[in-house]
PyMOL Python script that loads the backbone (N, CA, C, O; Angstrom):
from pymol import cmd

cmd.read_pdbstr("""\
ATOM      1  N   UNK A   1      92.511  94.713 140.658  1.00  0.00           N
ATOM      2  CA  UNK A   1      92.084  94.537 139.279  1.00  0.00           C
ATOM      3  C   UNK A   1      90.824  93.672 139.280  1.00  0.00           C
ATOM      4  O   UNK A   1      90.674  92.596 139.860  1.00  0.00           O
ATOM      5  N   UNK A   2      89.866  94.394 138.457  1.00  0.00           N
ATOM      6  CA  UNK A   2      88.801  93.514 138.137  1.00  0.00           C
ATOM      7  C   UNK A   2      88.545  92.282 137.550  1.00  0.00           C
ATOM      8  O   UNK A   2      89.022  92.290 136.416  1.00  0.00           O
ATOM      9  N   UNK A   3      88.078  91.366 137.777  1.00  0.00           N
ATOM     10  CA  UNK A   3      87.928  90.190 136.847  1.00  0.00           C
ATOM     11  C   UNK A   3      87.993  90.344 135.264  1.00  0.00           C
ATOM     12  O   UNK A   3      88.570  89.706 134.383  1.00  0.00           O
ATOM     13  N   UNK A   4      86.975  91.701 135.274  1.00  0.00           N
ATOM     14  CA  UNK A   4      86.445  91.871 133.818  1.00  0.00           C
ATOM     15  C   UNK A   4      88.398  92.749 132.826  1.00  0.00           C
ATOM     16  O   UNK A   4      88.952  92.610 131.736  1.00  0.00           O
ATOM     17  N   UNK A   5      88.663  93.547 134.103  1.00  0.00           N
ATOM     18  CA  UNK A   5      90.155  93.796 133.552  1.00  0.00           C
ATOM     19  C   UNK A   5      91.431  93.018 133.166  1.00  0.00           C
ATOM     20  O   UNK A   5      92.395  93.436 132.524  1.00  0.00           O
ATOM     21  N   UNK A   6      91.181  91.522 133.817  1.00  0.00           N
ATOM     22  CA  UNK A   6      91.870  90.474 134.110  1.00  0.00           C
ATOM     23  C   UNK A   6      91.647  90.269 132.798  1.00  0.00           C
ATOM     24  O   UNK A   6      92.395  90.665 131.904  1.00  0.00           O
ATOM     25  N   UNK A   7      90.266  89.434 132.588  1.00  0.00           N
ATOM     26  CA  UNK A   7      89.892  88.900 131.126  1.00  0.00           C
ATOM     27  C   UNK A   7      90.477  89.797 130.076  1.00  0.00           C
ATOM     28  O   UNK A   7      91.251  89.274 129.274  1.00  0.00           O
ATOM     29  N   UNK A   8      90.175  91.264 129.955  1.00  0.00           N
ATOM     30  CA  UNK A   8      90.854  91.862 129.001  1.00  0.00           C
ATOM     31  C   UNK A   8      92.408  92.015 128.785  1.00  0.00           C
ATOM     32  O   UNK A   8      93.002  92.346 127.759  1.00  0.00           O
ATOM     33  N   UNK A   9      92.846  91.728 129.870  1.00  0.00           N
ATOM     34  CA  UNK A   9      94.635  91.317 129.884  1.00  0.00           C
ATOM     35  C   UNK A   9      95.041  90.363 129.180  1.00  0.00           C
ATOM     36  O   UNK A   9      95.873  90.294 128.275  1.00  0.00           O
ATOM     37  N   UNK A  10      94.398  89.644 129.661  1.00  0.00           N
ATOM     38  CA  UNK A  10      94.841  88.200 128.912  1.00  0.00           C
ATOM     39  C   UNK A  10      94.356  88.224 127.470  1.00  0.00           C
ATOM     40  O   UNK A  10      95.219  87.888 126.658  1.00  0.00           O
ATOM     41  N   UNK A  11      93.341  88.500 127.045  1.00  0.00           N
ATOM     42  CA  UNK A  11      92.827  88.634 125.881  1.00  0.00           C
ATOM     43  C   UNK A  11      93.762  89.645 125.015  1.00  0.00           C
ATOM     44  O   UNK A  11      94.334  89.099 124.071  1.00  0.00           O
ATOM     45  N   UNK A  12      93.922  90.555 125.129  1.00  0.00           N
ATOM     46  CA  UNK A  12      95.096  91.175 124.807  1.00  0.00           C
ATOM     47  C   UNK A  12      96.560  90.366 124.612  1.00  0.00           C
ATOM     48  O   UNK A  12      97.157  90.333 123.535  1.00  0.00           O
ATOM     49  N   UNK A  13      96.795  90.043 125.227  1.00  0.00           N
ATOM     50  CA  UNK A  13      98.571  89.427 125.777  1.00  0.00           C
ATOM     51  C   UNK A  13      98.115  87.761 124.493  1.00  0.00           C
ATOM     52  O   UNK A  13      98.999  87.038 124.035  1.00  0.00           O
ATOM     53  N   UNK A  14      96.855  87.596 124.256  1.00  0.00           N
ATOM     54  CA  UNK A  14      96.795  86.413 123.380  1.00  0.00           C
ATOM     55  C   UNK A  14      96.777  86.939 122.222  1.00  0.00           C
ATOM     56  O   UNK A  14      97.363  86.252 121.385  1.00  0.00           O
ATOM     57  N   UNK A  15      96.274  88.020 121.790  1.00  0.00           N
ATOM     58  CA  UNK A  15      96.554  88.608 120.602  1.00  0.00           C
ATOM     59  C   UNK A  15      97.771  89.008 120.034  1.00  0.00           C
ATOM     60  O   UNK A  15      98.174  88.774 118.895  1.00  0.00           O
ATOM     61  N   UNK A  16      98.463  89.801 121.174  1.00  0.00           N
ATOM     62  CA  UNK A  16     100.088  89.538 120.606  1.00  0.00           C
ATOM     63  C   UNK A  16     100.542  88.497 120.473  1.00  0.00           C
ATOM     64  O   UNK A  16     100.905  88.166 119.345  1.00  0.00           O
ATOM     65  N   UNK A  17     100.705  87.494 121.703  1.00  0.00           N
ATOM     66  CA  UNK A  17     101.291  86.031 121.373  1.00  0.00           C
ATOM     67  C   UNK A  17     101.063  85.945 120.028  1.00  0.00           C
ATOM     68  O   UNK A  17     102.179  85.784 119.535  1.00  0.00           O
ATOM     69  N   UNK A  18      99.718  85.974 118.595  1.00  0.00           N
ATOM     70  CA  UNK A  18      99.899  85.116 117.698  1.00  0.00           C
ATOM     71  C   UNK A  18     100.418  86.285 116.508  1.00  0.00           C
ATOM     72  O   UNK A  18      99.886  86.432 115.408  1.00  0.00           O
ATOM     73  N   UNK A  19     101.724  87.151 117.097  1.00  0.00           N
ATOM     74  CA  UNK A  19     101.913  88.497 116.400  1.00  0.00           C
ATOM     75  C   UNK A  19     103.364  87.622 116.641  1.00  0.00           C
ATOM     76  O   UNK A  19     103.628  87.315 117.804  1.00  0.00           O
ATOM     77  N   UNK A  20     104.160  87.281 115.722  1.00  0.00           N
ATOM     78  CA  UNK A  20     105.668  86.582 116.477  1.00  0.00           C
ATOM     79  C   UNK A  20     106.403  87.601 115.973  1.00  0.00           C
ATOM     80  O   UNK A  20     107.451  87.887 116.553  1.00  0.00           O
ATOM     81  N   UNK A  21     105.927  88.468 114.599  1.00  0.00           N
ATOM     82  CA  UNK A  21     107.065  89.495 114.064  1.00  0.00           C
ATOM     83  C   UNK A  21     106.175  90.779 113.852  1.00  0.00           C
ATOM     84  O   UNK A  21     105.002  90.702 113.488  1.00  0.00           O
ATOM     85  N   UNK A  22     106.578  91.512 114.010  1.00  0.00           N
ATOM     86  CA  UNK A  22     106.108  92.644 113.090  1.00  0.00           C
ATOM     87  C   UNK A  22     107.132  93.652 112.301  1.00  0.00           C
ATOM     88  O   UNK A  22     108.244  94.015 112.685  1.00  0.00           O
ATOM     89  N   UNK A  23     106.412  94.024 111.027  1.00  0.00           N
ATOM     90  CA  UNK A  23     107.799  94.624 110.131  1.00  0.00           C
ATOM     91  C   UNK A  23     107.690  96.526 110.520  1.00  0.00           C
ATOM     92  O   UNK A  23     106.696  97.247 110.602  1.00  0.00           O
ATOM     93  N   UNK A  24     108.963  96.802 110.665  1.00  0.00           N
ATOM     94  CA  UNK A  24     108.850  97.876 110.986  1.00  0.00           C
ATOM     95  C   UNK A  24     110.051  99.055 109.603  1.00  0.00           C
ATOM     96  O   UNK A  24     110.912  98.529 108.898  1.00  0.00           O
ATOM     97  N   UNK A  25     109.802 100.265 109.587  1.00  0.00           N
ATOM     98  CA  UNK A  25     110.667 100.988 108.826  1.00  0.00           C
ATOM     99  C   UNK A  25     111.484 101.637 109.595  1.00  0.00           C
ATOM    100  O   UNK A  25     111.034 101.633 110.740  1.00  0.00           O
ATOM    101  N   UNK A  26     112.817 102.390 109.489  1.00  0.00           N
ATOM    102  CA  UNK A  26     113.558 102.930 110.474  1.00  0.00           C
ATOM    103  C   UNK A  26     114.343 103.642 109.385  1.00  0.00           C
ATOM    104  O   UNK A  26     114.246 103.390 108.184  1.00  0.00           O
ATOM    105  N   UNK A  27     115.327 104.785 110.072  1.00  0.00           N
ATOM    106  CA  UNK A  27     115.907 105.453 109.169  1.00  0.00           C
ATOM    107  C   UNK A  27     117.258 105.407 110.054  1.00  0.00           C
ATOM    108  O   UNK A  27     117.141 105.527 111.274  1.00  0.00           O
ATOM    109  N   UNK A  28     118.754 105.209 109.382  1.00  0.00           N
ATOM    110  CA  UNK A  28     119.629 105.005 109.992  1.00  0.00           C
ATOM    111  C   UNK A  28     120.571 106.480 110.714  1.00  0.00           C
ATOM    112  O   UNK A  28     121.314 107.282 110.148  1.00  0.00           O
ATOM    113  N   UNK A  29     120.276 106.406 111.716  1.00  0.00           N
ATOM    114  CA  UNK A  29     121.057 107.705 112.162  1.00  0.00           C
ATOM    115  C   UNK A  29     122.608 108.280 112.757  1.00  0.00           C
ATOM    116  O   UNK A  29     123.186 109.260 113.227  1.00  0.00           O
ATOM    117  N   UNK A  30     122.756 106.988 112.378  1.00  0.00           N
ATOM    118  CA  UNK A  30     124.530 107.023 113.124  1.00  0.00           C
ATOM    119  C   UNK A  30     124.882 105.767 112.877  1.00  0.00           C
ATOM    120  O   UNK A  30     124.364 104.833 113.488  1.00  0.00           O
ATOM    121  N   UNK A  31     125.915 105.583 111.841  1.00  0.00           N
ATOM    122  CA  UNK A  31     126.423 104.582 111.460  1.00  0.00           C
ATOM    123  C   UNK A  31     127.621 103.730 112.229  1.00  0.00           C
ATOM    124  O   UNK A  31     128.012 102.645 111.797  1.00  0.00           O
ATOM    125  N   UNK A  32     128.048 104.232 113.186  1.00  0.00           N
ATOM    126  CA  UNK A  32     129.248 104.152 114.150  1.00  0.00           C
ATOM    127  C   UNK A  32     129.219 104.855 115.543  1.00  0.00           C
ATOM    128  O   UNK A  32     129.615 106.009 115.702  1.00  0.00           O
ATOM    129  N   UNK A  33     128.795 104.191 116.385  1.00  0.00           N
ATOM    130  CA  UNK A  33     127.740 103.007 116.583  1.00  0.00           C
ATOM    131  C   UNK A  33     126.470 103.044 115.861  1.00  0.00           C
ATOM    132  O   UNK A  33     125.816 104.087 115.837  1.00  0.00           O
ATOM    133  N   UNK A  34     126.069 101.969 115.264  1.00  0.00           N
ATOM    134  CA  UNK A  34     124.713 102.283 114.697  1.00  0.00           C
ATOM    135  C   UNK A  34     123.492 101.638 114.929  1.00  0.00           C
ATOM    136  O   UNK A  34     123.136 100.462 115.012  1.00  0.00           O
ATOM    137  N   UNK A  35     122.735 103.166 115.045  1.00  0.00           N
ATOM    138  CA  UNK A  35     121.859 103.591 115.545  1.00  0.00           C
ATOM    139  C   UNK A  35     120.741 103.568 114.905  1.00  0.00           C
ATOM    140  O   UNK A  35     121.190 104.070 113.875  1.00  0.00           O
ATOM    141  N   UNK A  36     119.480 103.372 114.632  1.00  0.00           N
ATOM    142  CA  UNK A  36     118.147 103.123 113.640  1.00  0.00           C
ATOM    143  C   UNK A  36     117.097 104.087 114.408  1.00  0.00           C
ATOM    144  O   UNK A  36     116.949 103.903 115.616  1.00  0.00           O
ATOM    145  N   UNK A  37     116.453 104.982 113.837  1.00  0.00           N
ATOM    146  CA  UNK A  37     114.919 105.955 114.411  1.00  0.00           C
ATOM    147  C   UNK A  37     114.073 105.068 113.563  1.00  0.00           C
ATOM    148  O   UNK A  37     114.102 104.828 112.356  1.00  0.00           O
ATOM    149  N   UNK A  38     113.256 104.617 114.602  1.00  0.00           N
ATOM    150  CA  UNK A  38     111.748 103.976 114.283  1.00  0.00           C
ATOM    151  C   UNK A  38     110.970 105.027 113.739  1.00  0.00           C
ATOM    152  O   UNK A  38     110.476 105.106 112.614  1.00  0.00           O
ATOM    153  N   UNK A  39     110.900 106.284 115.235  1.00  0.00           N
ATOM    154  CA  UNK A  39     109.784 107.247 115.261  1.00  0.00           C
ATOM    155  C   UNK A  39     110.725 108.072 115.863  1.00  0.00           C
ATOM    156  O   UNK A  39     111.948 108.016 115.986  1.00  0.00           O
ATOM    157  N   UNK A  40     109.580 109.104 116.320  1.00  0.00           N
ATOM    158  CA  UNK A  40     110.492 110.368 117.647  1.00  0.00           C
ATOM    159  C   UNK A  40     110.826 109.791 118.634  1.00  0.00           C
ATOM    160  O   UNK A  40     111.948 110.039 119.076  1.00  0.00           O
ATOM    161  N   UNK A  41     109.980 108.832 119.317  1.00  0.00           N
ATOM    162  CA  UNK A  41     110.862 108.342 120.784  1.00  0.00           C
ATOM    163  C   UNK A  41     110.973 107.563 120.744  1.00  0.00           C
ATOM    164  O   UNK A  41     110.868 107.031 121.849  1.00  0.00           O
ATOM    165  N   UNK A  42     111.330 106.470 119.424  1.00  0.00           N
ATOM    166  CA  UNK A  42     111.990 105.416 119.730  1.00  0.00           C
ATOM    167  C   UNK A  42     113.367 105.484 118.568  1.00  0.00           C
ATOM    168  O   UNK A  42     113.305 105.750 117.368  1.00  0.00           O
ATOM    169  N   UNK A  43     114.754 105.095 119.515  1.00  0.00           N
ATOM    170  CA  UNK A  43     116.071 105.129 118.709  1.00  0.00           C
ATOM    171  C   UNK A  43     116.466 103.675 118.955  1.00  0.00           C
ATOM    172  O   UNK A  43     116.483 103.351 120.143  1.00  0.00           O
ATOM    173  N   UNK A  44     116.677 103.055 118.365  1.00  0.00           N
ATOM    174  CA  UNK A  44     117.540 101.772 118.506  1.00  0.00           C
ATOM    175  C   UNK A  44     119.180 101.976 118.467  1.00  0.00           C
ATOM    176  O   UNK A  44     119.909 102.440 117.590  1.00  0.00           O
ATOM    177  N   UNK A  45     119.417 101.521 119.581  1.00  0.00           N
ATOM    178  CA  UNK A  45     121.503 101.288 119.239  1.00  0.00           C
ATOM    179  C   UNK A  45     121.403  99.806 118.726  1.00  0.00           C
ATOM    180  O   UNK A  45     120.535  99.099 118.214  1.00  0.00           O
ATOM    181  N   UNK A  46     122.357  99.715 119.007  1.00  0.00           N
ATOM    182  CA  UNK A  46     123.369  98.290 118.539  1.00  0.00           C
ATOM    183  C   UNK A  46     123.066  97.156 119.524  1.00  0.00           C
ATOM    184  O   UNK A  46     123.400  96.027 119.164  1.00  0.00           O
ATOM    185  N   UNK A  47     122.282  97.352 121.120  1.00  0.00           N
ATOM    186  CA  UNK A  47     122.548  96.566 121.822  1.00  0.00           C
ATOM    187  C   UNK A  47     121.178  95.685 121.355  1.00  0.00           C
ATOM    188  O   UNK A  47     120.946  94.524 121.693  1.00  0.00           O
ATOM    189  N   UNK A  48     120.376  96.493 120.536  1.00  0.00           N
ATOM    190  CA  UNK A  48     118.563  95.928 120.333  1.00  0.00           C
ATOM    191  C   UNK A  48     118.811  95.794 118.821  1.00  0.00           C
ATOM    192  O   UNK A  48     117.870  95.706 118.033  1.00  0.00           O
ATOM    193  N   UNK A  49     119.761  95.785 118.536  1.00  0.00           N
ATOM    194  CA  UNK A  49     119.696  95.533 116.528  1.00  0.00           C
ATOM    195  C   UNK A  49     120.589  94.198 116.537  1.00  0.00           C
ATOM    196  O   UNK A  49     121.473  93.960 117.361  1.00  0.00           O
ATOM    197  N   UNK A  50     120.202  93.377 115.482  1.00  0.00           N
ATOM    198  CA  UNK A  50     120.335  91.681 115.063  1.00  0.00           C
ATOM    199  C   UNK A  50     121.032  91.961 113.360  1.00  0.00           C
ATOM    200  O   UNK A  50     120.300  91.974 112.370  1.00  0.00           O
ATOM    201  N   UNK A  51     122.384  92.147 113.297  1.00  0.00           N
ATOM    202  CA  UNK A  51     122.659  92.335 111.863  1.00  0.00           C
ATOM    203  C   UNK A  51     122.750  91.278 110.815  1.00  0.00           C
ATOM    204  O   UNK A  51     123.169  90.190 111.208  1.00  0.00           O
ATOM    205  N   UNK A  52     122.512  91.366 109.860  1.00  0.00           N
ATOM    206  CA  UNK A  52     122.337  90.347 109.100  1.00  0.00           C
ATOM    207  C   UNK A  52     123.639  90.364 108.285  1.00  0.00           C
ATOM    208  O   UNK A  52     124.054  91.523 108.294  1.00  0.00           O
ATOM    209  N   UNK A  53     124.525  89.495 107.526  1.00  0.00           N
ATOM    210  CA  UNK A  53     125.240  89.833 106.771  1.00  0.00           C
ATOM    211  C   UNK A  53     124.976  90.324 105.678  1.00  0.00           C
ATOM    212  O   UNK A  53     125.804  91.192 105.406  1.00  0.00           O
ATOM    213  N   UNK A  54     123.929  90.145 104.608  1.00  0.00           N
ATOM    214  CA  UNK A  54     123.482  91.146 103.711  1.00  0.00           C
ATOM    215  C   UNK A  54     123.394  92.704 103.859  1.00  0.00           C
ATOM    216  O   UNK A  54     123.604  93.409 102.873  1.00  0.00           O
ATOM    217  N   UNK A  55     123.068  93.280 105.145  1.00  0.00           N
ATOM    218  CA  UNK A  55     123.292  94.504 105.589  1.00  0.00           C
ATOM    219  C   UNK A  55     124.366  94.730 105.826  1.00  0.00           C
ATOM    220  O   UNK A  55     124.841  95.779 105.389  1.00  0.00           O
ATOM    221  N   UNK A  56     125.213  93.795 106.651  1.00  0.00           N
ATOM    222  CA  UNK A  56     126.488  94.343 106.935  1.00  0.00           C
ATOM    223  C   UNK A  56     127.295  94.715 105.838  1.00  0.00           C
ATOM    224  O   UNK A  56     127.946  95.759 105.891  1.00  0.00           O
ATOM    225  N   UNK A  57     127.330  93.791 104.601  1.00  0.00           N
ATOM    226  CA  UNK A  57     128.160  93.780 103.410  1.00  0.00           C
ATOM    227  C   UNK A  57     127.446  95.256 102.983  1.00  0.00           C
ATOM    228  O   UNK A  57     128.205  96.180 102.692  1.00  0.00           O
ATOM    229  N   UNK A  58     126.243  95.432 102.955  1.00  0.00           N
ATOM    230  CA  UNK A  58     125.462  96.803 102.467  1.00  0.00           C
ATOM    231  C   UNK A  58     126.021  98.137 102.653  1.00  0.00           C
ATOM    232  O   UNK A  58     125.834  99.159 101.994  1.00  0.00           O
ATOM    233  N   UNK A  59     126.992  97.854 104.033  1.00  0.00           N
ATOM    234  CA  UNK A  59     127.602  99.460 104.417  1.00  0.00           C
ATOM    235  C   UNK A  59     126.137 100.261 104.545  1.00  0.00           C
ATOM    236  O   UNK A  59     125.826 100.816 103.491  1.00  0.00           O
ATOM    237  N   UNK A  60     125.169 100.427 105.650  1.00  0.00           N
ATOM    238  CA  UNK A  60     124.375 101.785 105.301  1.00  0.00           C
ATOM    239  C   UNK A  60     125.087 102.464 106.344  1.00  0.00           C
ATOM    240  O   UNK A  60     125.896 102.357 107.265  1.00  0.00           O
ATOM    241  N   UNK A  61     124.385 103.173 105.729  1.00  0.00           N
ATOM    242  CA  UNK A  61     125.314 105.048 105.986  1.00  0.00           C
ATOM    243  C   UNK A  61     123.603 105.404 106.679  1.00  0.00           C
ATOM    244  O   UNK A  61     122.468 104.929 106.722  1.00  0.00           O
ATOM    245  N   UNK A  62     124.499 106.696 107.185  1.00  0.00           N
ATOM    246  CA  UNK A  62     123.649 107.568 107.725  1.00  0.00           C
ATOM    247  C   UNK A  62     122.199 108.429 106.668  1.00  0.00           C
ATOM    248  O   UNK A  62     122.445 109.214 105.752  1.00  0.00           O
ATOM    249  N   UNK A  63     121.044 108.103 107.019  1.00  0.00           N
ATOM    250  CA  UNK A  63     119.837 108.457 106.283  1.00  0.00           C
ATOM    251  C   UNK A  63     119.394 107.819 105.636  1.00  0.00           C
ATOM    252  O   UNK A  63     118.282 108.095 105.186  1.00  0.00           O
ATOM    253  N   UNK A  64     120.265 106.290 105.165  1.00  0.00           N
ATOM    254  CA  UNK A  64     119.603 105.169 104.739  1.00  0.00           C
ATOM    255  C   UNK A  64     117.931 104.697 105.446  1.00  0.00           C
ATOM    256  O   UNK A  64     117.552 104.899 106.600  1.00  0.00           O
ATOM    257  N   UNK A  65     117.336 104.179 104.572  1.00  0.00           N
ATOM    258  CA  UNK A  65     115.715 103.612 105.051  1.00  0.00           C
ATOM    259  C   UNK A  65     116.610 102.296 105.229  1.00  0.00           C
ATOM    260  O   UNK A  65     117.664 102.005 104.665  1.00  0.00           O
ATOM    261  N   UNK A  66     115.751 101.473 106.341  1.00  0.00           N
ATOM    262  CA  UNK A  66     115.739 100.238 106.050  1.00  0.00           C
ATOM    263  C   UNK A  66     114.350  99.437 106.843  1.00  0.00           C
ATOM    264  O   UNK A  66     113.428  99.956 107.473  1.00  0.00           O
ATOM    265  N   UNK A  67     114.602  98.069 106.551  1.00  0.00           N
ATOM    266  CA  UNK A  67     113.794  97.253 107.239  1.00  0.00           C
ATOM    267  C   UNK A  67     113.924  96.408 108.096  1.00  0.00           C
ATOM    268  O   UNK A  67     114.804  95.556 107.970  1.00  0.00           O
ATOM    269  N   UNK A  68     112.866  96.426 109.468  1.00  0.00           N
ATOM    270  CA  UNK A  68     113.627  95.758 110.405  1.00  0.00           C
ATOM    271  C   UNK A  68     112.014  95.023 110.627  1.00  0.00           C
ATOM    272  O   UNK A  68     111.008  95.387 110.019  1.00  0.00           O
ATOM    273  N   UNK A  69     112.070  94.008 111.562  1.00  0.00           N
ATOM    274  CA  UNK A  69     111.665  92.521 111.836  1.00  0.00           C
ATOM    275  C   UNK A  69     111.824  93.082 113.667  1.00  0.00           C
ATOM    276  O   UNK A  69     112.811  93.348 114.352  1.00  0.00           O
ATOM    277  N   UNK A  70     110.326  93.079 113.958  1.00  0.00           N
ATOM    278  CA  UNK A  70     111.001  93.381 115.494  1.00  0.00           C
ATOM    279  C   UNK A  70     110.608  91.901 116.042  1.00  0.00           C
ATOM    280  O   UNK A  70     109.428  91.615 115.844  1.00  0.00           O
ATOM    281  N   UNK A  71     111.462  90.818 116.756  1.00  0.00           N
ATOM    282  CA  UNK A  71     111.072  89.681 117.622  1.00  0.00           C
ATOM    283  C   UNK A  71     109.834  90.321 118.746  1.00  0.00           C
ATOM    284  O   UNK A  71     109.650  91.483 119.107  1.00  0.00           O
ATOM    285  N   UNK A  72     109.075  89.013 119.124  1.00  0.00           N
ATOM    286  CA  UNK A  72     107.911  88.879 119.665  1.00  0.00           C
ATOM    287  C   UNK A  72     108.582  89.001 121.107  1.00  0.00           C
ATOM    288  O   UNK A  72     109.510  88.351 121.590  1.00  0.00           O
ATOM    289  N   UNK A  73     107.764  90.117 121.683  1.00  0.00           N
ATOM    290  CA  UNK A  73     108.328  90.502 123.104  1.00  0.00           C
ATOM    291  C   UNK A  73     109.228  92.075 122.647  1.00  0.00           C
ATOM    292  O   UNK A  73     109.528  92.884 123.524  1.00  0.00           O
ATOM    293  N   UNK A  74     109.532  92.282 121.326  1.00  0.00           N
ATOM    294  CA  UNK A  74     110.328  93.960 121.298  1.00  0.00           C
ATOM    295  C   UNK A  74     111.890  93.968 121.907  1.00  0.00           C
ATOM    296  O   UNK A  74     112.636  94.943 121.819  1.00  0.00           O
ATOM    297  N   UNK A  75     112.129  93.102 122.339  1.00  0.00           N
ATOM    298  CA  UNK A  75     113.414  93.012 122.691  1.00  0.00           C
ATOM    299  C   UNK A  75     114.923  93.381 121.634  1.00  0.00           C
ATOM    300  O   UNK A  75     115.965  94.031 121.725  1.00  0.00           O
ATOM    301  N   UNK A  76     114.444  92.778 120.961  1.00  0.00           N
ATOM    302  CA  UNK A  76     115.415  92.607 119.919  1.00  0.00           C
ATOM    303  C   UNK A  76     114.518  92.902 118.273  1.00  0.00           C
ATOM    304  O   UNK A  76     113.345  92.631 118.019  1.00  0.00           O
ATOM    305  N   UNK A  77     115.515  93.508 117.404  1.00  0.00           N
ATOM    306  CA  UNK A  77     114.982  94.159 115.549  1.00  0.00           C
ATOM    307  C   UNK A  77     116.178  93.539 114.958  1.00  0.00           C
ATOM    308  O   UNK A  77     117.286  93.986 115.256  1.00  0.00           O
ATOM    309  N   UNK A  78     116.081  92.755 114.316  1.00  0.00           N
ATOM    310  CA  UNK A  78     116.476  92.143 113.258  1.00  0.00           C
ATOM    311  C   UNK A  78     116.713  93.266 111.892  1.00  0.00           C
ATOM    312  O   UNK A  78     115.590  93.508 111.448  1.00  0.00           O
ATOM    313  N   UNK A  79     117.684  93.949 111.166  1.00  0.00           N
ATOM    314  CA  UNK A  79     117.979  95.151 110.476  1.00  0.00           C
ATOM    315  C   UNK A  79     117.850  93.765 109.023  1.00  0.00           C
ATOM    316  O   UNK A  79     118.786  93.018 108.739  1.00  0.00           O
ATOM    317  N   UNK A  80     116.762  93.752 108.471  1.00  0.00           N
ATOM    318  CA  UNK A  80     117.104  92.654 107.498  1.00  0.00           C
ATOM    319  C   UNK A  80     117.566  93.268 106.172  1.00  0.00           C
ATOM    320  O   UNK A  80     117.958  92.535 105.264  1.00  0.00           O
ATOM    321  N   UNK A  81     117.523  94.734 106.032  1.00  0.00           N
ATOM    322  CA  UNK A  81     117.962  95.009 104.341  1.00  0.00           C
ATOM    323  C   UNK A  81     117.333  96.775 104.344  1.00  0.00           C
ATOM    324  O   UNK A  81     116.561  97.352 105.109  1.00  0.00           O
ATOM    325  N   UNK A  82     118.025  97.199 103.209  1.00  0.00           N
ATOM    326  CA  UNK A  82     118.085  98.896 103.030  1.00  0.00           C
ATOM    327  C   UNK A  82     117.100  98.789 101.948  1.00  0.00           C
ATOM    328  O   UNK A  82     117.122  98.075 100.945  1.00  0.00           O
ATOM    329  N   UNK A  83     116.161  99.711 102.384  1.00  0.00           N
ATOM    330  CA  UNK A  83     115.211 100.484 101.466  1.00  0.00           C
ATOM    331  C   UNK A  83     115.519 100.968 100.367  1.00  0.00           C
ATOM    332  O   UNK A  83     116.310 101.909 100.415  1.00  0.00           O
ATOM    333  N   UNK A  84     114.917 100.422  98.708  1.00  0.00           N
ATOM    334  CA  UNK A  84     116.058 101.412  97.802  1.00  0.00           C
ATOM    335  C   UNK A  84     114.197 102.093  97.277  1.00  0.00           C
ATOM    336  O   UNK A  84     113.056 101.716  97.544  1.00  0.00           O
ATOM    337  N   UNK A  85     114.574 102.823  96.741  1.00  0.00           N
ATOM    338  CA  UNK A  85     113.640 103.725  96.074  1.00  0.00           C
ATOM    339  C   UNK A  85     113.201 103.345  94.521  1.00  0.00           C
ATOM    340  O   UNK A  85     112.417 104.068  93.907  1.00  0.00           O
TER     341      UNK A  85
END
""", "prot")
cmd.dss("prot")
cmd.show_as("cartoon", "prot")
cmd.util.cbc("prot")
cmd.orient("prot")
């Protein structure tokens, strides 16, 4: 790796650092186990979703919108609340 590729790594990797959340939309696809579609290739299970009790009390069902909070690093989505129209 080049110096000049180096610099752009890091420069990059500092721009996320000051990104701690980003809000994302998802549509719920399987309520048992449940499951959230970001996009086409990304599905979230249960092991990468953070439930909140406001959602949980919410019951979403299958085709619900909701909103999720992804933690810095993508590891983990925080499901904070259902999309109403």
């Amino acid at each position: 790796m080049s110096l000049v590729d180096l610099i752009k790594t890091v420069a990059v990797k500092s721009v996320e650092a000051t990104n701690p959340v980003n809000v994302l939309f998802g549509t719920v696809v399987s309520e048992s186990p449940l499951e959230i579609q970001i996009h086409q290739k990304l599905r979230l299970t249960e092991d990468f979703l953070v439930i909140t009790e406001r959602v949980d009390q919410a019951n979403v069902r299958r085709g619900d919108r909701v909103v999720l909070l992804r933690v810095q690093g993508g590891q983990q989505f925080i499901v904070l609340d259902k999309v109403v129209k």
